[in-house]
C-alpha positions in Angstrom: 39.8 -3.1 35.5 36.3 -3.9 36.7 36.4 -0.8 39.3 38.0 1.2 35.9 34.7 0.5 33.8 32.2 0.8 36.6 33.8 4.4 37.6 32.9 5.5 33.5 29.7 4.3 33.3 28.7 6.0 36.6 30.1 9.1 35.2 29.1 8.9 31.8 25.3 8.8 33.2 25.6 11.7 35.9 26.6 13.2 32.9 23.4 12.8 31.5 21.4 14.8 33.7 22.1 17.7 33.8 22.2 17.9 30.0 17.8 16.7 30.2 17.5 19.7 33.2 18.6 22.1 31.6 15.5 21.8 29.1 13.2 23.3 31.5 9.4 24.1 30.6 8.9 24.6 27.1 8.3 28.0 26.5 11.7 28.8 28.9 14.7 30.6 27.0 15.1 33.1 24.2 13.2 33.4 21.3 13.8 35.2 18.1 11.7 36.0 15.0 10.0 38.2 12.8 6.5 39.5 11.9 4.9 41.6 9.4 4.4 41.1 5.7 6.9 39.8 3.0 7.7 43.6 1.9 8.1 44.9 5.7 9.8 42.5 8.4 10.1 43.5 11.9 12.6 41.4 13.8 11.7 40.7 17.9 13.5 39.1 20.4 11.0 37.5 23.3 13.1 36.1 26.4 10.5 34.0 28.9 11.0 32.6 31.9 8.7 30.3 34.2 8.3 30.3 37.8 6.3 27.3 38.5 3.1 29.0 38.0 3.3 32.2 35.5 4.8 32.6 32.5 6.7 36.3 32.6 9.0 38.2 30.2 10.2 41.0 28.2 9.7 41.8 24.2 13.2 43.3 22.4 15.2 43.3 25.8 17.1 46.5 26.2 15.9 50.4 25.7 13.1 49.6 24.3 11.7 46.6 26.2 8.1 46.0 27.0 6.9 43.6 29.6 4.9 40.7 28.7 1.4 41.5 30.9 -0.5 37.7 30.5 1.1 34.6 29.3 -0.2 30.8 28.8 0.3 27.7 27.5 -2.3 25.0 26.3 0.3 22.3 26.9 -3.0 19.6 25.1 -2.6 21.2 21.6 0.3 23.4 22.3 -1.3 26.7 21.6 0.3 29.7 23.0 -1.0 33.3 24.0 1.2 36.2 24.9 -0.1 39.9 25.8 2.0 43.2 25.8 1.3 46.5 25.7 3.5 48.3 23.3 5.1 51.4 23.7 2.7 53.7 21.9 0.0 52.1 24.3 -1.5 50.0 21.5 -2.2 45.8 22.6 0.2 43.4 21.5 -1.6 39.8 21.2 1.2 36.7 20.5 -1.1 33.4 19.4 0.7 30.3 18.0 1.2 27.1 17.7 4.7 25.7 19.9 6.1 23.1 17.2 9.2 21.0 17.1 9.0 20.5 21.0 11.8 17.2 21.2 14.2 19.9 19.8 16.2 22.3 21.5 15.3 25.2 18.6 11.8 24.7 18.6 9.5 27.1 17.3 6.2 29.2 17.7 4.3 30.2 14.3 0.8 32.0 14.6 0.5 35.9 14.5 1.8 39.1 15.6 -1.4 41.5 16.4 -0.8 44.8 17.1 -3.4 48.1 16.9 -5.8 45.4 15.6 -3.6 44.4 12.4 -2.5 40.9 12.1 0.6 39.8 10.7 2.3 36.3 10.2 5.4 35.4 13.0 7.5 33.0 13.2 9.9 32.4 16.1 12.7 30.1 16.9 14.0 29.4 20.7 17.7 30.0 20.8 
């Protein structure tokens, strides 16, 4: 019976790992969202991955993709900054604030500038 209960806990702990390694760096995942102003919303998906070293990445995966050029993360206030260059050649700038970092769907909210206008944006990490 002993063996029996000392077999489950062992598992029930190696069990536990892999669940906290699978959080990764903070900015790691999917992220979806939208920007623009309350009359015109323009959904985007971000997926961003971390090496180690450098944040890299894609905006709206697919056809239309566009690389992310320059990533980074101010991990003492959590302020985020992601460059693109959109399809029509005009600058993408991402800035925000990463929020709700504990939780698995945690978010970014800052702005969307593109062509020099600035919109609201609010993401959530799948």
């Amino acid at each position: 019976m002993r063996v029996l209960a000392t077999a489950l806990l062992l598992l029930s702990v190696l069990q536990a790992f892999p669940a906290l390694a699978q959080e990764g760096f903070p900015l790691d995942g999917t992220w979806r969202g939208q920007w623009g102003s309350e009359g015109e919303k323009t959904l985007v998906v971000i997926v961003m991955a971390w090496d180690g070293e450098h944040i890299t990445g894609r905006i709206n995966p697919g056809r239309n993709a566009v690389n992310i050029s320059a990533a980074e993360l101010d991990a003492s206030n959590w302020q985020v900054r992601i460059e693109a260059t959109a399809r029509s050649g005009e600058p993408i700038v991402i800035a925000g604030v990463l929020e709700n970092i504990g939780s698995y769907q945690r978010t970014i909210t800052g702005t969307w500038t593109i062509g020099g206008v600035e919109s609201p944006l609010i993401l959530t990490r799948e």
